[in-house]
PQR file of N, CA, C, O and H, with PARSE charges and radii, in Angstrom:
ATOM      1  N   UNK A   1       1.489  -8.990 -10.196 -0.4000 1.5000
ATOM      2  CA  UNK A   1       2.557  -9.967 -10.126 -0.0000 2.0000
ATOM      3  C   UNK A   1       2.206 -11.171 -10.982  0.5500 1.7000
ATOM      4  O   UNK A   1       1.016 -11.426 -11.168 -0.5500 1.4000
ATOM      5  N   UNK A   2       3.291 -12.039 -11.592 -0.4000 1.5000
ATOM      6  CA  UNK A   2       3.169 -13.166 -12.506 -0.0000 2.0000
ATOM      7  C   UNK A   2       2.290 -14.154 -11.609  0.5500 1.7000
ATOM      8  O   UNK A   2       1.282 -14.677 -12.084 -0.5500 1.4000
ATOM      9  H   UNK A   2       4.258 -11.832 -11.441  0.4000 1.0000
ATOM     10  N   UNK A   3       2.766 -14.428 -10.102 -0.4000 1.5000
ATOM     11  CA  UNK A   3       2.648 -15.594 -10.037 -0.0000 2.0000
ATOM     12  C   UNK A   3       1.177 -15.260  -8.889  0.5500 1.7000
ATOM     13  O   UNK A   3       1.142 -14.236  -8.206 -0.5500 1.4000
ATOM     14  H   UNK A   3       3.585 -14.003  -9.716  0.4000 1.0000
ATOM     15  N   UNK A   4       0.067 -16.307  -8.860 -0.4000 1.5000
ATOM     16  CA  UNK A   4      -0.754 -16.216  -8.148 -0.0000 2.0000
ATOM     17  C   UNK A   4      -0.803 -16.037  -6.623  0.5500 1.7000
ATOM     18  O   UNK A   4      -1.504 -15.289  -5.943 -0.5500 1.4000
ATOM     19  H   UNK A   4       0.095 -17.139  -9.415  0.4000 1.0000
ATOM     20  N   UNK A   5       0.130 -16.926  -6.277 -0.4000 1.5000
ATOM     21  CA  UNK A   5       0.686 -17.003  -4.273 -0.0000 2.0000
ATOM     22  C   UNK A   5       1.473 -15.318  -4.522  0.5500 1.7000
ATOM     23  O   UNK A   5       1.224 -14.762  -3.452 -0.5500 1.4000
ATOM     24  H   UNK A   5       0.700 -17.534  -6.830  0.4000 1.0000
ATOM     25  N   UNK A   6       1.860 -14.826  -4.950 -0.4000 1.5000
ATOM     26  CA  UNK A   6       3.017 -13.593  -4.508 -0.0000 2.0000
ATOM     27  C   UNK A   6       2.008 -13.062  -3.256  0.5500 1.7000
ATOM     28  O   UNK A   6       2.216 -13.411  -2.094 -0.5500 1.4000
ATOM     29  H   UNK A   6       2.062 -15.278  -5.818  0.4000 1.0000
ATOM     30  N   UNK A   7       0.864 -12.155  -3.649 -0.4000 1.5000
ATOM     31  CA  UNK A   7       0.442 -11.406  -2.824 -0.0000 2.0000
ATOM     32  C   UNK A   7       0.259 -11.965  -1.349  0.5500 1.7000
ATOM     33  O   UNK A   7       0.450 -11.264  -0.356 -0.5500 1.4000
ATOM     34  H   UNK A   7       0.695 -11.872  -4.593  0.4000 1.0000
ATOM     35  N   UNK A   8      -0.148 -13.354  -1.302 -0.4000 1.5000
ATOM     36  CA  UNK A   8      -0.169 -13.730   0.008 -0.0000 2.0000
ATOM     37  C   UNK A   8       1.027 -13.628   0.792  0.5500 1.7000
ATOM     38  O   UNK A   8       0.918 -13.408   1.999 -0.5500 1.4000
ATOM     39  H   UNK A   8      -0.304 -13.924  -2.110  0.4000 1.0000
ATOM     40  N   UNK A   9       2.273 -13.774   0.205 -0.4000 1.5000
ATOM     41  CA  UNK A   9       3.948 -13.485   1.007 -0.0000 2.0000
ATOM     42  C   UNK A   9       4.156 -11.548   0.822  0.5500 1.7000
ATOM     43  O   UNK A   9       4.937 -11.003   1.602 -0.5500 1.4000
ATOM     44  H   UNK A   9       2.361 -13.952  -0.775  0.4000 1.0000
ATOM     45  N   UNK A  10       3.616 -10.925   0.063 -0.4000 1.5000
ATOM     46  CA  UNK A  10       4.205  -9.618  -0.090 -0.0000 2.0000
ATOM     47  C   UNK A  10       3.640  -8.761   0.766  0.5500 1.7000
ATOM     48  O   UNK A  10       4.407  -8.001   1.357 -0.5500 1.4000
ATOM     49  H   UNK A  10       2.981 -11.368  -0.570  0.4000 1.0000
ATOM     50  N   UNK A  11       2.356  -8.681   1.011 -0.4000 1.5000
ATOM     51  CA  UNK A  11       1.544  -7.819   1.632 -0.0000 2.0000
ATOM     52  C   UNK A  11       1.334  -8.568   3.453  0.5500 1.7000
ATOM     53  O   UNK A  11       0.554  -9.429   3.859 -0.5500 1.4000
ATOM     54  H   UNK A  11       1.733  -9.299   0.531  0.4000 1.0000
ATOM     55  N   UNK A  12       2.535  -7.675   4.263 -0.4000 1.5000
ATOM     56  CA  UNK A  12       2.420  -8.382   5.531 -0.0000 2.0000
ATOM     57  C   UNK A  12       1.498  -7.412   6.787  0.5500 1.7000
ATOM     58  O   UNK A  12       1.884  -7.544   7.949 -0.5500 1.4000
ATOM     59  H   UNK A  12       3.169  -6.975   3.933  0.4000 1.0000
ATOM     60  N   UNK A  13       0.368  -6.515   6.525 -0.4000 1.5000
ATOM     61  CA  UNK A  13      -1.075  -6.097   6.767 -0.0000 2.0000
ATOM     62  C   UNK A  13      -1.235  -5.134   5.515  0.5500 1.7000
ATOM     63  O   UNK A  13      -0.628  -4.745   4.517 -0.5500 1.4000
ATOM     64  H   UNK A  13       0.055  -6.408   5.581  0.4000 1.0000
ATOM     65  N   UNK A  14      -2.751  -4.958   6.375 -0.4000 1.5000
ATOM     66  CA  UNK A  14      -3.364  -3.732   5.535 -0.0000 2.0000
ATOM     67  C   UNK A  14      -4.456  -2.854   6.702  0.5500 1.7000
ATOM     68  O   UNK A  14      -5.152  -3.415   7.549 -0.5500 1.4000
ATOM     69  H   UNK A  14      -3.244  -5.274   7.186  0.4000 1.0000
ATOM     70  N   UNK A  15      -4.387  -1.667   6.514 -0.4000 1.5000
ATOM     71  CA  UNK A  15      -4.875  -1.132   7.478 -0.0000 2.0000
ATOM     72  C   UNK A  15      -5.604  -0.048   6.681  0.5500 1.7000
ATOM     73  O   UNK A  15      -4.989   0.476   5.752 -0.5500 1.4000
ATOM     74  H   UNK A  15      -3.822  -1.212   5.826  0.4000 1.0000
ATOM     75  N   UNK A  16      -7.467   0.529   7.087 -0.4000 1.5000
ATOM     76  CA  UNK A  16      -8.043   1.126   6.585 -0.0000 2.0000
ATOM     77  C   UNK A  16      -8.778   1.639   7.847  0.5500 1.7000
ATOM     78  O   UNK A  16      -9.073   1.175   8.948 -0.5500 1.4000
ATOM     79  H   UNK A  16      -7.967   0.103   7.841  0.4000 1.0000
ATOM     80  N   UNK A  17      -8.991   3.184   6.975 -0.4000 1.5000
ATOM     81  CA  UNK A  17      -9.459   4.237   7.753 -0.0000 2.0000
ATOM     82  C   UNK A  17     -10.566   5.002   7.118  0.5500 1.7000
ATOM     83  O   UNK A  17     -10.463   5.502   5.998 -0.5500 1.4000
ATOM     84  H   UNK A  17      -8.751   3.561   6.080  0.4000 1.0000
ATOM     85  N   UNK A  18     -11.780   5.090   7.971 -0.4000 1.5000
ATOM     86  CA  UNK A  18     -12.557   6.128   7.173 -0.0000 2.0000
ATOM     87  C   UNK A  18     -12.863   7.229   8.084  0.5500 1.7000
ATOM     88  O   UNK A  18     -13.114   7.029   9.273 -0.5500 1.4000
ATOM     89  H   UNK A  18     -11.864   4.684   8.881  0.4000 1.0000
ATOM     90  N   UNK A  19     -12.845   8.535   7.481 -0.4000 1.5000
ATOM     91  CA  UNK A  19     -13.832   9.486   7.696 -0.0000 2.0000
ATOM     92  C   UNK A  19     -14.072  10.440   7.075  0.5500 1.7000
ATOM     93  O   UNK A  19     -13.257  11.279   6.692 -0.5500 1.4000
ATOM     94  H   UNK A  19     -12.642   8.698   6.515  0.4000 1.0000
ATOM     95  N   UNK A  20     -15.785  10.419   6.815 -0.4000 1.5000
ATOM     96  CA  UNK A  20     -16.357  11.227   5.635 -0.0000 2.0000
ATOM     97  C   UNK A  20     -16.152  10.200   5.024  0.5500 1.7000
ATOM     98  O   UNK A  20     -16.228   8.999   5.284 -0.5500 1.4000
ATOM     99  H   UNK A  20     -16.447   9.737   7.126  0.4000 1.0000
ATOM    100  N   UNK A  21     -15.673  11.256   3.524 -0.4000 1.5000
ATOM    101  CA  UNK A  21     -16.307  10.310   2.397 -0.0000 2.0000
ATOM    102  C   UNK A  21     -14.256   9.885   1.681  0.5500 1.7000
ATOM    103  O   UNK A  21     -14.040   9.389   0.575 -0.5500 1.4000
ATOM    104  H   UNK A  21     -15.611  12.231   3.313  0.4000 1.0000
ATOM    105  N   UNK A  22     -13.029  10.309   2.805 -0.4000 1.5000
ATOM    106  CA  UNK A  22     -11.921  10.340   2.864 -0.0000 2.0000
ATOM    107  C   UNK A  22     -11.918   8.725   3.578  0.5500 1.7000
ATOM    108  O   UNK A  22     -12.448   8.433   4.650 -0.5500 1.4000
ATOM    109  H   UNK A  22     -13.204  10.711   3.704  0.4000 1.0000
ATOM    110  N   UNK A  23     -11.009   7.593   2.466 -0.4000 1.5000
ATOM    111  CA  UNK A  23     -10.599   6.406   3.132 -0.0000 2.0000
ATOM    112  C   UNK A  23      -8.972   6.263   3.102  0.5500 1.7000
ATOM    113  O   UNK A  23      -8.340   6.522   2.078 -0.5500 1.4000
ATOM    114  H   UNK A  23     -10.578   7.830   1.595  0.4000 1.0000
ATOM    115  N   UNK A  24      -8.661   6.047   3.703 -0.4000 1.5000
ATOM    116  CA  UNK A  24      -7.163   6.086   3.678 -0.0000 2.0000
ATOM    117  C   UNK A  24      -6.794   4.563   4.426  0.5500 1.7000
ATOM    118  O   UNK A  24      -7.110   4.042   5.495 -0.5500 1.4000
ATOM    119  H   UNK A  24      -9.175   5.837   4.535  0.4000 1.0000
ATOM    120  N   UNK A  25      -6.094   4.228   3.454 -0.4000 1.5000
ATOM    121  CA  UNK A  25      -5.355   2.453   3.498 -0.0000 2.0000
ATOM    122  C   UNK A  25      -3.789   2.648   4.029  0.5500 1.7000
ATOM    123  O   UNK A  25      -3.182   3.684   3.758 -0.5500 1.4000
ATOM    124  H   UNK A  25      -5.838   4.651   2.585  0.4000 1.0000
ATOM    125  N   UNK A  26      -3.288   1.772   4.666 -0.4000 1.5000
ATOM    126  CA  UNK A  26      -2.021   1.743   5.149 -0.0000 2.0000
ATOM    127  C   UNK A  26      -1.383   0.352   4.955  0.5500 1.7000
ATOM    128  O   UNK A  26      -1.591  -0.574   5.740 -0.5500 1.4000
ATOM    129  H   UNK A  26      -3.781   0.931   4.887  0.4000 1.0000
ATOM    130  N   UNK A  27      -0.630   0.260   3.914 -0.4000 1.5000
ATOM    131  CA  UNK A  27      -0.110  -0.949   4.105 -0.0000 2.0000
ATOM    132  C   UNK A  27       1.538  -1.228   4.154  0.5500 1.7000
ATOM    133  O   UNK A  27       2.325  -0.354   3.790 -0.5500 1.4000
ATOM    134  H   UNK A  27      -0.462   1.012   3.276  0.4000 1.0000
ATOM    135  N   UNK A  28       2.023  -2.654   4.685 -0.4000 1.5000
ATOM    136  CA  UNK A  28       3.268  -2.610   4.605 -0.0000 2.0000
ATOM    137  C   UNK A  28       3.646  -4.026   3.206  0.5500 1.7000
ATOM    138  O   UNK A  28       3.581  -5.168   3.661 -0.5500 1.4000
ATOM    139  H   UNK A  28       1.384  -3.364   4.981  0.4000 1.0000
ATOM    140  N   UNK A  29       3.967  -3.926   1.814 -0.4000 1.5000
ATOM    141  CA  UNK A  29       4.531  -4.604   1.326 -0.0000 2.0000
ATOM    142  C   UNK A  29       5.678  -4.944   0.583  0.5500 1.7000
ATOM    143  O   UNK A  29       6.635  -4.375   1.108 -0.5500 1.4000
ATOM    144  H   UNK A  29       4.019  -2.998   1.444  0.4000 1.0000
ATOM    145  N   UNK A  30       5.975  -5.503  -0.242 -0.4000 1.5000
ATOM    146  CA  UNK A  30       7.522  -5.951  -0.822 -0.0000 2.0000
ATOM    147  C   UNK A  30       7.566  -6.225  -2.464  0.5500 1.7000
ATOM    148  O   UNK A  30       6.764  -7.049  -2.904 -0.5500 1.4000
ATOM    149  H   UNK A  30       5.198  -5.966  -0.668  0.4000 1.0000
ATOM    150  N   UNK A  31       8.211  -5.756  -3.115 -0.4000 1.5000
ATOM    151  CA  UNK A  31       8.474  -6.607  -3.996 -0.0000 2.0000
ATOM    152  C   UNK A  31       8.525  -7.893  -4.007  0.5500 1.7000
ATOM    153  O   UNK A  31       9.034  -8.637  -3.169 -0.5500 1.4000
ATOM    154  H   UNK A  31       8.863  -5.087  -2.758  0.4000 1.0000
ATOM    155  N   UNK A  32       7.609  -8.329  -5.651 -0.4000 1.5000
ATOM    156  CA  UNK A  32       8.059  -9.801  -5.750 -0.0000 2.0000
ATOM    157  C   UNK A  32       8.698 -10.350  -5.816  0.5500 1.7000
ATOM    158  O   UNK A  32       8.353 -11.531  -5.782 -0.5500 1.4000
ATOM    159  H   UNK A  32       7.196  -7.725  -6.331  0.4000 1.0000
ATOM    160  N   UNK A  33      10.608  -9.985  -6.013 -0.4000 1.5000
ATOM    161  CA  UNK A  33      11.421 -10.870  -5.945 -0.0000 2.0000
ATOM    162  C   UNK A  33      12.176 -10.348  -4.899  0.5500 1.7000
ATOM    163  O   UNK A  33      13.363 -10.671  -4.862 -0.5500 1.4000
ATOM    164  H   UNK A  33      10.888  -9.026  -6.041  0.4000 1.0000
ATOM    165  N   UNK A  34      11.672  -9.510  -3.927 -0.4000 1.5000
ATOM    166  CA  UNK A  34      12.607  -9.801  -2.722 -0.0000 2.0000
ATOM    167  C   UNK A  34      11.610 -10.161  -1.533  0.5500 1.7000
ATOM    168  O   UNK A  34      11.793  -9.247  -0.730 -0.5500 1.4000
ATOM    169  H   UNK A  34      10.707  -9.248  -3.957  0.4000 1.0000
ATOM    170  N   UNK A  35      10.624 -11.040  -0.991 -0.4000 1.5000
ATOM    171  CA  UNK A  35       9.028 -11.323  -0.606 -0.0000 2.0000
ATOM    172  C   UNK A  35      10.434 -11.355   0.701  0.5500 1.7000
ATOM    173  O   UNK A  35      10.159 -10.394   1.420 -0.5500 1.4000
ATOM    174  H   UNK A  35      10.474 -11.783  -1.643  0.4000 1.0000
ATOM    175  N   UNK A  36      11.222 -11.757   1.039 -0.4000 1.5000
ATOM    176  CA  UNK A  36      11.904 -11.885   2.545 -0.0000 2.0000
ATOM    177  C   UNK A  36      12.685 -10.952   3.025  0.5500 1.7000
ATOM    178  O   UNK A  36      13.361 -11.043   4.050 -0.5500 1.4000
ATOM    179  H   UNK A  36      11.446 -12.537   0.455  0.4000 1.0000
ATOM    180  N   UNK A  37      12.564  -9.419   1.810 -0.4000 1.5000
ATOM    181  CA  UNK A  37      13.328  -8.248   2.517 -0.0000 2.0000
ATOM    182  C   UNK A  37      12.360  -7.177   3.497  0.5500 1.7000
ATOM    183  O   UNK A  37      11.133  -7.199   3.586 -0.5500 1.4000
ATOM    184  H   UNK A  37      12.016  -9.345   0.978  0.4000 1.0000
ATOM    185  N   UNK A  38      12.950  -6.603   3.927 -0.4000 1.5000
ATOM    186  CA  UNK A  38      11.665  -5.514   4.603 -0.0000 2.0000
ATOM    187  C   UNK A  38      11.086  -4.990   3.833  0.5500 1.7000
ATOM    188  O   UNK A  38      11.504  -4.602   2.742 -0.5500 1.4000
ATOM    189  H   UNK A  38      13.947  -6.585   3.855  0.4000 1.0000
ATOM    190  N   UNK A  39       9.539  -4.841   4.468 -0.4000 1.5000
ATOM    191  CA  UNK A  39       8.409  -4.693   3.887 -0.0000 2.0000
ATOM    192  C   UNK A  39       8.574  -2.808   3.650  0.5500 1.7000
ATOM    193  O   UNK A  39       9.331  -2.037   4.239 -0.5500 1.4000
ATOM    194  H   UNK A  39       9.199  -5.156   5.354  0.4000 1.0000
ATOM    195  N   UNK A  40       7.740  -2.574   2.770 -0.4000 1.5000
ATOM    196  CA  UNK A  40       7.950  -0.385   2.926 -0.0000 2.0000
ATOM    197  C   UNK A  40       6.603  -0.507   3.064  0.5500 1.7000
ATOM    198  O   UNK A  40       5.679  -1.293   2.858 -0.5500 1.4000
ATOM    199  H   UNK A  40       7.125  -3.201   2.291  0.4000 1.0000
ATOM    200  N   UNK A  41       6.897   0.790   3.578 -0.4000 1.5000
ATOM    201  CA  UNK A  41       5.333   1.197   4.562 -0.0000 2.0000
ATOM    202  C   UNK A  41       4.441   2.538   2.984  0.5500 1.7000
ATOM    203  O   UNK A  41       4.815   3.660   2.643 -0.5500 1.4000
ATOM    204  H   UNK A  41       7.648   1.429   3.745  0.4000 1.0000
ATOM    205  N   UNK A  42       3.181   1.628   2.423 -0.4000 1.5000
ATOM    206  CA  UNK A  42       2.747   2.358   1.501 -0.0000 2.0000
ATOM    207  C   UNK A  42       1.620   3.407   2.381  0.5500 1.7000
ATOM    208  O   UNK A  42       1.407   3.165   3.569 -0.5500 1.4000
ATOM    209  H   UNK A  42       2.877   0.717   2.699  0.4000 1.0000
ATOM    210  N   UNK A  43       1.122   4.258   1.877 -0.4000 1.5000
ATOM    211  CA  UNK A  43      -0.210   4.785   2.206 -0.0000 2.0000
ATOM    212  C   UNK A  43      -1.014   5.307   0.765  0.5500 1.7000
ATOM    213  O   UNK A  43      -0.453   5.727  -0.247 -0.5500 1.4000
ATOM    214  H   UNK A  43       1.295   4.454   0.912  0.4000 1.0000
ATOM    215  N   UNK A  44      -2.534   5.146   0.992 -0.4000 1.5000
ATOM    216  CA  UNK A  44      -2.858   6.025   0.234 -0.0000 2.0000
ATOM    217  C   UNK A  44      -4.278   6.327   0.194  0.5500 1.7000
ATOM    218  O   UNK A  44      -5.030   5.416   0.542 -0.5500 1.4000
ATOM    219  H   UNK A  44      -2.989   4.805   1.814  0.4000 1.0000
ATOM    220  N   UNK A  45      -4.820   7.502  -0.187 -0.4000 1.5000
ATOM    221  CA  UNK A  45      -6.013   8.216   0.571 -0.0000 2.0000
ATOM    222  C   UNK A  45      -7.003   8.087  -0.484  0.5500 1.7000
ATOM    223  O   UNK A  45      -6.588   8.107  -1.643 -0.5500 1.4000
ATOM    224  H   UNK A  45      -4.209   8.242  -0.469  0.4000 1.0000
ATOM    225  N   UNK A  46      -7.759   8.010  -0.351 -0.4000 1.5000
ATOM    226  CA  UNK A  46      -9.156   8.391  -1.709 -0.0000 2.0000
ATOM    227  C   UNK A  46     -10.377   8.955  -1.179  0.5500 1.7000
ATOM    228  O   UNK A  46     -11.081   8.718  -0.197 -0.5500 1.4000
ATOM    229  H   UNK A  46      -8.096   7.994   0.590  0.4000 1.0000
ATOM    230  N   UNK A  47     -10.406   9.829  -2.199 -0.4000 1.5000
ATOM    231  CA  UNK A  47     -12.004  10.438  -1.754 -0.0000 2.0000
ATOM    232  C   UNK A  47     -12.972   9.092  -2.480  0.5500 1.7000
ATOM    233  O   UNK A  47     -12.541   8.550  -3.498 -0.5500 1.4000
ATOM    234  H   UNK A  47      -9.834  10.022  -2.996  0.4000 1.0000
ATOM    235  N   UNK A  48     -14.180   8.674  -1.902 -0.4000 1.5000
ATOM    236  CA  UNK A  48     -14.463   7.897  -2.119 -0.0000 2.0000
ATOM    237  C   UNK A  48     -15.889   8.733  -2.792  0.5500 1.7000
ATOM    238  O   UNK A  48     -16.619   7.943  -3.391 -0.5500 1.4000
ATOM    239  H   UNK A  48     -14.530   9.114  -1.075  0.4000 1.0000
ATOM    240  N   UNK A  49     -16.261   9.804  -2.789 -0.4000 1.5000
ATOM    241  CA  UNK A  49     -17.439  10.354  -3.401 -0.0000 2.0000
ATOM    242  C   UNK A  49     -17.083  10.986  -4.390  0.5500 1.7000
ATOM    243  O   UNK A  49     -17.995  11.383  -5.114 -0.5500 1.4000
ATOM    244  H   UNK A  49     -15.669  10.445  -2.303  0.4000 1.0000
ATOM    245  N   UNK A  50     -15.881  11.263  -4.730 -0.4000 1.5000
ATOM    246  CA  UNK A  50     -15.693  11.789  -5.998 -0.0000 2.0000
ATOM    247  C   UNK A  50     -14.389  10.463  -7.431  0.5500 1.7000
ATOM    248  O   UNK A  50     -13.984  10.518  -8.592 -0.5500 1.4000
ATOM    249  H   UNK A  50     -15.140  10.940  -4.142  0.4000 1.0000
ATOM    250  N   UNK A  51     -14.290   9.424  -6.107 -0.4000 1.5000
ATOM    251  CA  UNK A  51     -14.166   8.339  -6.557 -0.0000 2.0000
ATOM    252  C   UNK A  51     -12.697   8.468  -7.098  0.5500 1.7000
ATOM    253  O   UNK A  51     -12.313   7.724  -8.001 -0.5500 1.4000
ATOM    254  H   UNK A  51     -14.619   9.380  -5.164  0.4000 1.0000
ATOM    255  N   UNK A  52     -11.783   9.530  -6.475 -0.4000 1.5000
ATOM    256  CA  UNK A  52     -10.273   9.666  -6.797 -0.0000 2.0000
ATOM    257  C   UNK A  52      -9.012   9.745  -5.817  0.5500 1.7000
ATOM    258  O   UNK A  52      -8.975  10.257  -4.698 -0.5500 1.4000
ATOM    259  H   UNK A  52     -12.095  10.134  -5.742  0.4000 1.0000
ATOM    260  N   UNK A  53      -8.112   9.185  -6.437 -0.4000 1.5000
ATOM    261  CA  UNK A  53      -6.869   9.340  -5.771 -0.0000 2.0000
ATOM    262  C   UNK A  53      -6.441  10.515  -5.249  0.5500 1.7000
ATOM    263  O   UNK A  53      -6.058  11.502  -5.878 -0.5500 1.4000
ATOM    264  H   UNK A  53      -8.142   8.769  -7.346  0.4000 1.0000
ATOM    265  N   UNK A  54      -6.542  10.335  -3.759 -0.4000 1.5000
ATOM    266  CA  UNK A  54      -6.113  12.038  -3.583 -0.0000 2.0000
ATOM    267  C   UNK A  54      -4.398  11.511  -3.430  0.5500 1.7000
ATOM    268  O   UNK A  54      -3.636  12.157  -4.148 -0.5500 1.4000
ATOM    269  H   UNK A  54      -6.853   9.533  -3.248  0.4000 1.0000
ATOM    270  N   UNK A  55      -4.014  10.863  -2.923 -0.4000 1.5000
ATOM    271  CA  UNK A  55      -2.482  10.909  -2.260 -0.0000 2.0000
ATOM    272  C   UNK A  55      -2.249   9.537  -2.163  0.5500 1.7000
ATOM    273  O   UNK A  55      -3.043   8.750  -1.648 -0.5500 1.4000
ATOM    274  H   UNK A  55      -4.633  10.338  -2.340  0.4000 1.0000
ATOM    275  N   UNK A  56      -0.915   9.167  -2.766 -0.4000 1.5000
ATOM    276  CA  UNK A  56      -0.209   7.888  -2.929 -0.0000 2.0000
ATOM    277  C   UNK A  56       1.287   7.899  -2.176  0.5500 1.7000
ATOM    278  O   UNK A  56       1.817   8.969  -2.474 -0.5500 1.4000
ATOM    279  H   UNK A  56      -0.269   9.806  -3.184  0.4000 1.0000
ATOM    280  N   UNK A  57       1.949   7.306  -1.526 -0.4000 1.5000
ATOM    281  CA  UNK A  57       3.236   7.536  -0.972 -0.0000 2.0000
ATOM    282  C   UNK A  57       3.718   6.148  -0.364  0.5500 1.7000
ATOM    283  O   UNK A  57       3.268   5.215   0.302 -0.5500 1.4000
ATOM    284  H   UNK A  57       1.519   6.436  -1.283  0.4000 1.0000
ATOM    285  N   UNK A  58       4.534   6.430  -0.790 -0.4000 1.5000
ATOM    286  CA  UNK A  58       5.963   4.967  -0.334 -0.0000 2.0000
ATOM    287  C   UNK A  58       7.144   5.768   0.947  0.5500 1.7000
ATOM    288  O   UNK A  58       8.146   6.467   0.797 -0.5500 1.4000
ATOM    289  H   UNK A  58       4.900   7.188  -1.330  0.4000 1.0000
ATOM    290  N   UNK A  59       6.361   5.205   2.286 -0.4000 1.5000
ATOM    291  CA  UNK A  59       7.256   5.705   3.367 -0.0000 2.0000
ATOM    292  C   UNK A  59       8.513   5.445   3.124  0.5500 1.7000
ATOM    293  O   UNK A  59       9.256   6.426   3.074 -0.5500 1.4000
ATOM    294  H   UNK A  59       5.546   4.638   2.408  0.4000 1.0000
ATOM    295  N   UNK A  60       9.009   4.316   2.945 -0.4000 1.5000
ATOM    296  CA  UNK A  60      10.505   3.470   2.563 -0.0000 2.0000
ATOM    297  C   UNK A  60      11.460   3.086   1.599  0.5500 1.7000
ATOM    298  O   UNK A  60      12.560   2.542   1.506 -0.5500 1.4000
ATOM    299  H   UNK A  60       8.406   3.520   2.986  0.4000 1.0000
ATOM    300  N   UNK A  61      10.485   3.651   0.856 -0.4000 1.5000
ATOM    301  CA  UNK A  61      11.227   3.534  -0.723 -0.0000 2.0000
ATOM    302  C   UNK A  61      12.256   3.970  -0.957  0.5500 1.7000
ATOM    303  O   UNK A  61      12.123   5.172  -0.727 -0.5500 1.4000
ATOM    304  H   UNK A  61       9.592   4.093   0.931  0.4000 1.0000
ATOM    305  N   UNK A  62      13.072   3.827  -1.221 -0.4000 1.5000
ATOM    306  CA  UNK A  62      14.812   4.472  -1.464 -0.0000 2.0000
ATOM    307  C   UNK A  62      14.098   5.842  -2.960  0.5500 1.7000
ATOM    308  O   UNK A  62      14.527   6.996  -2.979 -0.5500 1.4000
ATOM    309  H   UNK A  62      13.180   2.850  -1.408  0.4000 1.0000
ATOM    310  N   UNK A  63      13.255   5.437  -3.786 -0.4000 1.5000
ATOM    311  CA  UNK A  63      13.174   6.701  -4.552 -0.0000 2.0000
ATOM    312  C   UNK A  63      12.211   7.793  -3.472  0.5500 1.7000
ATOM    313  O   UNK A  63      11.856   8.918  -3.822 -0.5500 1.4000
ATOM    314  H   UNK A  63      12.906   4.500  -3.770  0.4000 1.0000
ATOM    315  N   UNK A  64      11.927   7.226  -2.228 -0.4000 1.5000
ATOM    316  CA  UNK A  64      10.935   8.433  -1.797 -0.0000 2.0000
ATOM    317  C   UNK A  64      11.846   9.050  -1.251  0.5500 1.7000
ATOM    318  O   UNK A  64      11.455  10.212  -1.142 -0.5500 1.4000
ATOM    319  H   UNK A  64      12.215   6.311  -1.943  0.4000 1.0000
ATOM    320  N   UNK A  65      13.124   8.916  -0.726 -0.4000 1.5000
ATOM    321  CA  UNK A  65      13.921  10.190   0.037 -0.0000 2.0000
ATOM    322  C   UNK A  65      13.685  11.010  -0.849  0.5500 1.7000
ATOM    323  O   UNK A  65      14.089  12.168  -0.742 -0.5500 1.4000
ATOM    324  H   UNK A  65      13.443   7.972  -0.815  0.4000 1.0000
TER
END
């Protein structure tokens, strides 16, 4: 994002999970120019020993239907 403050209004948690060498993050955030619409629920997993993206997904996203 352009502006330095965005992330503090966009990202309203973040939630992390480990087991093994599998971390998986859960977060809920927003675009920067709508920071006061509902937040979409992201997830996304990484193997952390082979140091890659296993799985990225936007629960709420109007392109994820």
């Amino acid at each position: 994002a352009g502006r330095e403050e965005y992330g503090d209004n966009a990202v309203g948690y973040v939630e992390l999970k480990r087991a093994n060498s599998l971390c998986t993050l859960q977060c809920k955030i927003c675009p920067e120019h709508k920071v006061r619409a509902k937040h979409y629920t992201v997830s996304m997993t990484v193997d952390e020993a082979e140091e890659k993206i296993v799985n990225v997904e936007c629960k709420d996203c109007a392109a994820s239907a």
